[in-house]
C-alpha positions, 0 to 999 in steps of 0.5 A: 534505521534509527529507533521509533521514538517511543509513545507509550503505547502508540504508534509514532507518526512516521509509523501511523504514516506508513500504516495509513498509505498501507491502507490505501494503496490496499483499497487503491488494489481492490479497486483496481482489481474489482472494479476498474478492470471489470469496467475495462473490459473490451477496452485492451489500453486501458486493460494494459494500464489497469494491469501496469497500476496493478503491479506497481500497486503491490510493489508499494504493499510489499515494501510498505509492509516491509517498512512498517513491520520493521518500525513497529518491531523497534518499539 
């Protein structure tokens, strides 16, 4: 991996990137948690893809989040 350009204090874009898919694969989860599963309910293919994109989702997080940790770390 290769240095963050620096920005005086900024994030640079590859990281603000990161940052804001972050967010919203963040707010895509609670949705899916707090909502369209409810809305799903009696409903079990639906349930099953609610329960599929919910998994996938946090997979997303965490390497998001893996990979945002190390670019703000570098600079």
């Amino acid at each position: 991996m290769s240095k963050e350009p620096a920005q005086e204090g900024m994030l640079s874009n590859n990281a603000y990137d990161l940052m804001a898919q972050l967010t919203e694969e963040n707010q895509s989860l609670w949705r899916i948690k707090n909502n369209y599963k409810k809305d799903a309910q009696g409903d079990q293919e639906a349930m099953d893809f609610w329960n599929f994109l919910e998994k996938d989702k946090q997979d997303h997080i965490k390497k998001l989040t893996e990979l945002l940790e190390k670019r703000i770390k570098a600079q």
